[in-house]
mmCIF file as gemmi writes it, N, C-alpha and C atoms, coordinates in Angstrom:
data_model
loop_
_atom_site.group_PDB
_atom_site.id
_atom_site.type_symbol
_atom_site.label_atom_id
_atom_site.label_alt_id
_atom_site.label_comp_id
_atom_site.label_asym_id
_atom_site.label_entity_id
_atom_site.label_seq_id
_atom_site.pdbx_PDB_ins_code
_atom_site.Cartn_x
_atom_site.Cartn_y
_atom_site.Cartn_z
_atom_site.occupancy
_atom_site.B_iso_or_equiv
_atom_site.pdbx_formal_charge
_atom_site.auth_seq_id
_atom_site.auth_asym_id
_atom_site.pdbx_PDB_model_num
ATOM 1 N N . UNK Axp A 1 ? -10.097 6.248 -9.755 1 0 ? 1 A 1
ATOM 2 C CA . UNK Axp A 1 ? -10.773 5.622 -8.656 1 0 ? 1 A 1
ATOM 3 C C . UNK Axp A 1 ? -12.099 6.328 -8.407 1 0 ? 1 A 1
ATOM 4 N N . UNK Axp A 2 ? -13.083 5.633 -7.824 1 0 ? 2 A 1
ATOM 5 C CA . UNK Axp A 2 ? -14.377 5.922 -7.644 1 0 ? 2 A 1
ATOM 6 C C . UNK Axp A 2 ? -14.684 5.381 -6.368 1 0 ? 2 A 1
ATOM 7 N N . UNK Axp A 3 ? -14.939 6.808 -5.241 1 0 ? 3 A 1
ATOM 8 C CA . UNK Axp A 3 ? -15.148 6.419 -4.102 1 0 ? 3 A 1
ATOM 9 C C . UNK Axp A 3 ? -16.666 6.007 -3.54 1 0 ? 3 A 1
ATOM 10 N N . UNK Axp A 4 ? -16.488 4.791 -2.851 1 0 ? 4 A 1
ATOM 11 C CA . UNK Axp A 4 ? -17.393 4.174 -2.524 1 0 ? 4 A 1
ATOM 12 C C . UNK Axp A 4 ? -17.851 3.68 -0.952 1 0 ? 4 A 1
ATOM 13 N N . UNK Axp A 5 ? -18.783 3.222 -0.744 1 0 ? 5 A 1
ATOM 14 C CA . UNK Axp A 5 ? -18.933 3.374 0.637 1 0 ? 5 A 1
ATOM 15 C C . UNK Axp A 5 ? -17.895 2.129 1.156 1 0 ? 5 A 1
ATOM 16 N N . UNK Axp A 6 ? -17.588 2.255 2.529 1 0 ? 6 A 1
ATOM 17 C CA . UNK Axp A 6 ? -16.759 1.086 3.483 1 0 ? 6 A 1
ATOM 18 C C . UNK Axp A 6 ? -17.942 0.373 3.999 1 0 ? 6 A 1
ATOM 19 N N . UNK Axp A 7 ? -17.122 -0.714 4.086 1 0 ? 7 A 1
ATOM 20 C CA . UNK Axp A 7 ? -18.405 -2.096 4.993 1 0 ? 7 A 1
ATOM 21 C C . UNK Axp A 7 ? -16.859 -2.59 5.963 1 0 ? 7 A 1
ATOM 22 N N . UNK Axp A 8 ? -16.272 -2.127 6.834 1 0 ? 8 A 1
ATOM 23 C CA . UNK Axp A 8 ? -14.874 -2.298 7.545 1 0 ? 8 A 1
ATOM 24 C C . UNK Axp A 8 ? -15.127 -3.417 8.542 1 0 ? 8 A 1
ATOM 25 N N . UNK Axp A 9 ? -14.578 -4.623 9.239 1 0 ? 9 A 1
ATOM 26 C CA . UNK Axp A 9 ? -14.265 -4.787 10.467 1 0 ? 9 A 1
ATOM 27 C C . UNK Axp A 9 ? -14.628 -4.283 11.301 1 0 ? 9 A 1
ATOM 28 N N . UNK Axp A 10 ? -15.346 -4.672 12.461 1 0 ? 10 A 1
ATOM 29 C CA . UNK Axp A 10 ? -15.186 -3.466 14.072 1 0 ? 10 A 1
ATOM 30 C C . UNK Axp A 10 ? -13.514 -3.448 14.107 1 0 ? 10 A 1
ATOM 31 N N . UNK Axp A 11 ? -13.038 -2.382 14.352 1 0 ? 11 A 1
ATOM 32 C CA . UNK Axp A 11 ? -11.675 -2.264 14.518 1 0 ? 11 A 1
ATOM 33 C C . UNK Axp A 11 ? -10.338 -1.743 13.252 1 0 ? 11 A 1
ATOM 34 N N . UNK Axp A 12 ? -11.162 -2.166 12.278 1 0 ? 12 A 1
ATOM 35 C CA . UNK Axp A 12 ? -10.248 -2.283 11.003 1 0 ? 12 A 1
ATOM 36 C C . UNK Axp A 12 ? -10.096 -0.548 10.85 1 0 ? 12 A 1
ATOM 37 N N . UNK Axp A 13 ? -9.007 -0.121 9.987 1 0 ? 13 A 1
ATOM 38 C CA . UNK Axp A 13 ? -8.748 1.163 9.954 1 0 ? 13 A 1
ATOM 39 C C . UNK Axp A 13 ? -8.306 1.333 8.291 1 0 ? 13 A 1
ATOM 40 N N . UNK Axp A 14 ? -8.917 1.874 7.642 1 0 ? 14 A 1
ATOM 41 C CA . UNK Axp A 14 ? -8.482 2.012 6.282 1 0 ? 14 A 1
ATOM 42 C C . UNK Axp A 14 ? -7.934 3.356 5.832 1 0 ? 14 A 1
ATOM 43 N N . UNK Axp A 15 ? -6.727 3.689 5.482 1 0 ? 15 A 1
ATOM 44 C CA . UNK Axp A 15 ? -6.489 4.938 5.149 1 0 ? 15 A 1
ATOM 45 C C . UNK Axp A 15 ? -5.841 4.83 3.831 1 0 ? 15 A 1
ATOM 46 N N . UNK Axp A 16 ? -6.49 5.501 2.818 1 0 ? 16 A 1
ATOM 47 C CA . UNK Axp A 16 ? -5.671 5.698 1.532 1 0 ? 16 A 1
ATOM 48 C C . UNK Axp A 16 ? -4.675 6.976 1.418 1 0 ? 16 A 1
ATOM 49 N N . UNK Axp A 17 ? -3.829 6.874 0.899 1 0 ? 17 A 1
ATOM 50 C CA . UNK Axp A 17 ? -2.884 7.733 0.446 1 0 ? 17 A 1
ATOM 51 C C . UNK Axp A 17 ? -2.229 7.534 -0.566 1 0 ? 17 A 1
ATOM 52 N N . UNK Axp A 18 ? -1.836 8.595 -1.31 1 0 ? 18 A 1
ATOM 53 C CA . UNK Axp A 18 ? -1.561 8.552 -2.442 1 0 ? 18 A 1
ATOM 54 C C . UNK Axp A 18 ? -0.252 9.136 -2.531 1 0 ? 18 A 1
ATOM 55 N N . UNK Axp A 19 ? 0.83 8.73 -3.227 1 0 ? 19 A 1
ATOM 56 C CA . UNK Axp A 19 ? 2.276 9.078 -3.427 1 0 ? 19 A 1
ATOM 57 C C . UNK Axp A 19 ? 2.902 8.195 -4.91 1 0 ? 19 A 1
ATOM 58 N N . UNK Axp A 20 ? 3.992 8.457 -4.762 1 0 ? 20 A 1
ATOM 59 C CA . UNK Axp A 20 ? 4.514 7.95 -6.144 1 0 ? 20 A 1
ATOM 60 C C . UNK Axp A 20 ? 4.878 6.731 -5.75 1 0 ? 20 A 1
ATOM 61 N N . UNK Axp A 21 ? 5.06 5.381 -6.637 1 0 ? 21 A 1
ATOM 62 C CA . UNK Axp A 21 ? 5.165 4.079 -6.177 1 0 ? 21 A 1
ATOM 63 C C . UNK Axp A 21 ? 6.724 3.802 -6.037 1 0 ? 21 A 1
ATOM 64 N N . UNK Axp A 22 ? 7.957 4.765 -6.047 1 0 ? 22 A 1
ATOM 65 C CA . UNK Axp A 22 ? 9.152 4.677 -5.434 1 0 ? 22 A 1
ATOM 66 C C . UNK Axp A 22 ? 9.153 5.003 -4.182 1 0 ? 22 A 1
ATOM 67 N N . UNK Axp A 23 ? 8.075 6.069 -3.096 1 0 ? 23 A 1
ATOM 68 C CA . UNK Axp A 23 ? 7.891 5.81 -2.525 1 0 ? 23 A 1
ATOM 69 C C . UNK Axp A 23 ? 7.309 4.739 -1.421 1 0 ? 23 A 1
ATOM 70 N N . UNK Axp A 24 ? 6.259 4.681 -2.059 1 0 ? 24 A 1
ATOM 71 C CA . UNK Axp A 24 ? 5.376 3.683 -1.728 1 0 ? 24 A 1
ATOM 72 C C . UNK Axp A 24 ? 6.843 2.259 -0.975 1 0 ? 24 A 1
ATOM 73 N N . UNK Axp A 25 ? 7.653 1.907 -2.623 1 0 ? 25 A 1
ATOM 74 C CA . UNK Axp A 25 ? 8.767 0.672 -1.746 1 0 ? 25 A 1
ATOM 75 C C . UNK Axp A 25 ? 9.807 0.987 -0.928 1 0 ? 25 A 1
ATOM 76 N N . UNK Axp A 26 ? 10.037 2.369 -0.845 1 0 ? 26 A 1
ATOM 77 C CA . UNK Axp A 26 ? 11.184 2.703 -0.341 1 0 ? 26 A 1
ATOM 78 C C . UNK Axp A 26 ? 10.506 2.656 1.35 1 0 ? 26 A 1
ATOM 79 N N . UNK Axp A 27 ? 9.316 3.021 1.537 1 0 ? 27 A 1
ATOM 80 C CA . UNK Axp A 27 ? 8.61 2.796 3.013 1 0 ? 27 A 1
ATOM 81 C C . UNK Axp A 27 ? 8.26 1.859 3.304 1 0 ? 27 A 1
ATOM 82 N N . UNK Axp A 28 ? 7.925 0.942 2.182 1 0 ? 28 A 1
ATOM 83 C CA . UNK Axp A 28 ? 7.882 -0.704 2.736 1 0 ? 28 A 1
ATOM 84 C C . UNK Axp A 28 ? 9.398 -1.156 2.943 1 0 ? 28 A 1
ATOM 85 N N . UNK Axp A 29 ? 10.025 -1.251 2.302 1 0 ? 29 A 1
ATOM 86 C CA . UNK Axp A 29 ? 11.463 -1.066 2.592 1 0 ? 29 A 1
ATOM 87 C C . UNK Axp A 29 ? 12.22 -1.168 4.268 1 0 ? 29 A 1
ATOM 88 N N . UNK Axp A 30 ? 11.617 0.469 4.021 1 0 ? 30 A 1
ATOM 89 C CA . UNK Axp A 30 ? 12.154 0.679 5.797 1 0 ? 30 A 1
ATOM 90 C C . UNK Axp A 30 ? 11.655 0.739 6.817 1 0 ? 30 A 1
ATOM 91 N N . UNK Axp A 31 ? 10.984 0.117 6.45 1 0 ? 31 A 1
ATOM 92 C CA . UNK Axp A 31 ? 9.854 -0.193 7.794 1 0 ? 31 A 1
ATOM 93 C C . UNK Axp A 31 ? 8.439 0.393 7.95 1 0 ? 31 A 1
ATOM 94 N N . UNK Axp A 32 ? 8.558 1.837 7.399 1 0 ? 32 A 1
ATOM 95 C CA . UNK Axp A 32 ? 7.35 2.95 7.7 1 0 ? 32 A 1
ATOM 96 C C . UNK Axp A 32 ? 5.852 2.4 7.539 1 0 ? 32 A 1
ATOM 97 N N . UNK Axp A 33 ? 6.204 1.634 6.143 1 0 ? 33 A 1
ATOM 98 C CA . UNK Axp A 33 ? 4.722 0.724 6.168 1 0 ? 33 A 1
ATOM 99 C C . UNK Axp A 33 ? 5.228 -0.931 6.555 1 0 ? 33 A 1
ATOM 100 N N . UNK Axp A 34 ? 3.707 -1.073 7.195 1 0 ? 34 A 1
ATOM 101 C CA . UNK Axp A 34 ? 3.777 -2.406 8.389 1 0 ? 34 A 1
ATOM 102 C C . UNK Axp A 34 ? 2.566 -3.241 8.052 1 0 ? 34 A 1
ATOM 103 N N . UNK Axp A 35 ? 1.68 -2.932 6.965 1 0 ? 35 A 1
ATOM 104 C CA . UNK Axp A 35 ? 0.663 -3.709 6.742 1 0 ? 35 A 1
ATOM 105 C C . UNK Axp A 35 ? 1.266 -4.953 5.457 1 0 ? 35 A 1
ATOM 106 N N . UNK Axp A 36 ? 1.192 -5.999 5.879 1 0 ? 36 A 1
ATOM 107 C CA . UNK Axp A 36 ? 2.148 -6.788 5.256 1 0 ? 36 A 1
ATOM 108 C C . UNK Axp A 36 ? 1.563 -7.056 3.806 1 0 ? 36 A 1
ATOM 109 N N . UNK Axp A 37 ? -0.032 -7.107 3.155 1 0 ? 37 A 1
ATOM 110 C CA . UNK Axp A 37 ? -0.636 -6.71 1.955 1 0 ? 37 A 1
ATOM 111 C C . UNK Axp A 37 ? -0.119 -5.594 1.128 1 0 ? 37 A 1
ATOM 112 N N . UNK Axp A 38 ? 0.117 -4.351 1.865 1 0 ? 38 A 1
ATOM 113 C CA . UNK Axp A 38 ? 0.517 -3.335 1.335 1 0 ? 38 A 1
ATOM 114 C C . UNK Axp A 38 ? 2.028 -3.285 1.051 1 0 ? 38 A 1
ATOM 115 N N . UNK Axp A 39 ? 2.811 -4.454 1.888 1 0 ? 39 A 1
ATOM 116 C CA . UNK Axp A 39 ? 4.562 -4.715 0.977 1 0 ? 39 A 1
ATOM 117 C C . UNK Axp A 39 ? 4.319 -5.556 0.141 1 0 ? 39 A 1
ATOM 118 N N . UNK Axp A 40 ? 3.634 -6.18 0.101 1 0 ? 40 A 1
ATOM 119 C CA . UNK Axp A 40 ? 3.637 -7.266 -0.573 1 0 ? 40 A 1
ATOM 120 C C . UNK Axp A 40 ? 3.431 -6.733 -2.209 1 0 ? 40 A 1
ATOM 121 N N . UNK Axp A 41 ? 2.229 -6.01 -2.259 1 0 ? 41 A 1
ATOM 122 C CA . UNK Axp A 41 ? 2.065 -5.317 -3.315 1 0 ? 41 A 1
ATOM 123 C C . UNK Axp A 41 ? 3.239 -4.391 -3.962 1 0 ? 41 A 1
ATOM 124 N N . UNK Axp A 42 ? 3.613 -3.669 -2.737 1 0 ? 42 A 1
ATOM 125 C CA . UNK Axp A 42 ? 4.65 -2.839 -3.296 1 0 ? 42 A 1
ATOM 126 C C . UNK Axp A 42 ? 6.353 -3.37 -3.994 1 0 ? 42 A 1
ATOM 127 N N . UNK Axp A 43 ? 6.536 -4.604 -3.291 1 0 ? 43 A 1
ATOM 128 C CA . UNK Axp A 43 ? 7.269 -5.204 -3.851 1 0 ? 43 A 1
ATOM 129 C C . UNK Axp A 43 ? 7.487 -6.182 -5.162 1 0 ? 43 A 1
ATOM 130 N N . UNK Axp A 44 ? 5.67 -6.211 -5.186 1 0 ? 44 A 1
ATOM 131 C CA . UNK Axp A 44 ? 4.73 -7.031 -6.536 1 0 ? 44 A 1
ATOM 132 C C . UNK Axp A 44 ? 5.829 -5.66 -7.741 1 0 ? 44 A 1
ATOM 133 N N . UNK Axp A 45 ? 4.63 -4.565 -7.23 1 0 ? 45 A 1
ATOM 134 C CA . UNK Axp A 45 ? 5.353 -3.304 -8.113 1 0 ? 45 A 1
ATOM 135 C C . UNK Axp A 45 ? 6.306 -3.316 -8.702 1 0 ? 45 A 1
ATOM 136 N N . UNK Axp A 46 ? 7.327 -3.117 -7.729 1 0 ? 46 A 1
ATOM 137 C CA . UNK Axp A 46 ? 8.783 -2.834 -7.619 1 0 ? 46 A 1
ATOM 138 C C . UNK Axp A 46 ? 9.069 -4.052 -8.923 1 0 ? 46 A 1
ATOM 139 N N . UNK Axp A 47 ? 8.895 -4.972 -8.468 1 0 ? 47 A 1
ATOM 140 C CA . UNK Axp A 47 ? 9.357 -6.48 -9.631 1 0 ? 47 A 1
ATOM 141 C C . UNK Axp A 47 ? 9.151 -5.793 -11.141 1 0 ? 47 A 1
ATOM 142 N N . UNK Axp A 48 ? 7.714 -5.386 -11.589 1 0 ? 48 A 1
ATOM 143 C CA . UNK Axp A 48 ? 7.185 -5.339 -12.726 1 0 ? 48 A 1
ATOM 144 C C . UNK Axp A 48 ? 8.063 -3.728 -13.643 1 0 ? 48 A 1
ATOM 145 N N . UNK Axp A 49 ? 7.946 -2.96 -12.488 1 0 ? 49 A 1
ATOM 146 C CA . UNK Axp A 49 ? 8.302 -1.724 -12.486 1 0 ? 49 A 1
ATOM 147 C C . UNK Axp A 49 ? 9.673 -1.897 -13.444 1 0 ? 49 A 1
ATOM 148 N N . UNK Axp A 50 ? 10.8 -3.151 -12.851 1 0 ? 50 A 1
ATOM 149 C CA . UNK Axp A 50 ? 12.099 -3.257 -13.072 1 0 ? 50 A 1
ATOM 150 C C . UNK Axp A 50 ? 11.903 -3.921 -14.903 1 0 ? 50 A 1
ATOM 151 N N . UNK Axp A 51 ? 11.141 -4.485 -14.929 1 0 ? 51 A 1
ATOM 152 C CA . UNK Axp A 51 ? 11.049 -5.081 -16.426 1 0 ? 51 A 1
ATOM 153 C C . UNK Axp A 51 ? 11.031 -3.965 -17.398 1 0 ? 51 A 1
């Protein structure tokens, strides 16, 4: 990744973090993550991951 400048929303809040992507579903999972893009993906993952 190559960090680049934000152009955000008034309001919008962007935080990256980085962890392993069993995490990543196991917190979409249980609730911890709530941004519904970011399950969505992680469950994208999770699918491909299983192949």
């Amino acid at each position: 990744m190559k960090k680049v400048g934000q152009h955000l929303d008034p309001g919008e809040v962007l935080e990256l973090v980085e962890m392993p992507w069993t995490e990543l579903v196991s917190k979409s999972l249980n609730g911890e993550i709530r941004d519904v893009k970011t399950i969505v993906a992680a469950m994208w993952l999770a699918h491909e991951m299983a192949d």
